[in-house]
N, C-alpha and C positions, 0 to 999 in steps of 0.2 A: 504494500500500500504506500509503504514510506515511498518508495522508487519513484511509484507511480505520479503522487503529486510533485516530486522532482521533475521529473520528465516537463511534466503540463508544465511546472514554472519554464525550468529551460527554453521551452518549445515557443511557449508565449513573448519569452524575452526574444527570443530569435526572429521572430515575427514583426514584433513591434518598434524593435529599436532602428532596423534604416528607415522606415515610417517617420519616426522622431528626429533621426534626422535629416532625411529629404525636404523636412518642414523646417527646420531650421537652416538650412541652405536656400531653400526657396523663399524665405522668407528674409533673408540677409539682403538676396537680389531684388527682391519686391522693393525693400527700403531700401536700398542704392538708386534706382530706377525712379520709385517714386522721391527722393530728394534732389537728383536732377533734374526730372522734371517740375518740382515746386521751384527751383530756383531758378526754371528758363519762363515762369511764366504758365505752367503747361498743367494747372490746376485740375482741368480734367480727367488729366489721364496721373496725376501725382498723385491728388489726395486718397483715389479710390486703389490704386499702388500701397500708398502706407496702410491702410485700413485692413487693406489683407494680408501684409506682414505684422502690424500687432493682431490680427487673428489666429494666425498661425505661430506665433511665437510672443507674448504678450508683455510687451519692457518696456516699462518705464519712457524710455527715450523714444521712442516709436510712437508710444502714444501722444508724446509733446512733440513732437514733430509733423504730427499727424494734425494736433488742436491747431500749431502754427500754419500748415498748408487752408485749411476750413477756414482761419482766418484773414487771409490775405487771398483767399478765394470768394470774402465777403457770405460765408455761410456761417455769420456769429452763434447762432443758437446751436450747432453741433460743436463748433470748437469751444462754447462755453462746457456745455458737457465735457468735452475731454481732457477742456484744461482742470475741472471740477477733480475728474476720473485721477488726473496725475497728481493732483496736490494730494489726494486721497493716498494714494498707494505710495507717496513718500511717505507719509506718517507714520506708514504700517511697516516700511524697509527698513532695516536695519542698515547700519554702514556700511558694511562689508559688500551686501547685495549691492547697493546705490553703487559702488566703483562697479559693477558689472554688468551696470545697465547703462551706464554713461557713455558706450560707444555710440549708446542710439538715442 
């Protein structure tokens, strides 16, 4: 029995983890892609970019970069929410985390 729920974990892990991270590679390029284009202007195709990288990978800096695009794309009531959203999830980070989110 013992084996057996080994196995299942093993097997699970094995399954899941390039899952975990295909989304965080795909989600690195999301916000690269969506920061260039918030800084060319190109709010269309930027902010909806950031929004599916903190979906797929959910930091801090993604989501304030995400409030900043909403807002210089003139859609205040979403970037209020998510500048709301990041003040929020500072409070709750410890220090340690905050240095780890700060690429984004």
């Amino acid at each position: 029995m013992y084996f057996r729920v080994v196995s299942l974990v093993l097997v699970t892990l094995c399954l899941t983890w390039p899952a975990a991270l295909w989304a965080q590679d795909r989600a690195a390029a999301l916000f690269d892609q969506g920061l260039a284009d918030m800084l060319a202007g190109k709010y269309d195709t930027g902010c909806p970019a950031l929004e599916e990288s903190y979906r797929l990978e959910p930091m801090a800096g993604a989501l304030f970069t995400l409030a900043e695009c909403e807002a210089q794309w003139g859609k205040s009531p979403a970037a209020l929410e998510h500048y709301e959203q990041f003040v929020a999830s500072l409070t709750e980070m410890q220090q340690a985390q905050r240095v780890k989110h700060e690429p984004r």
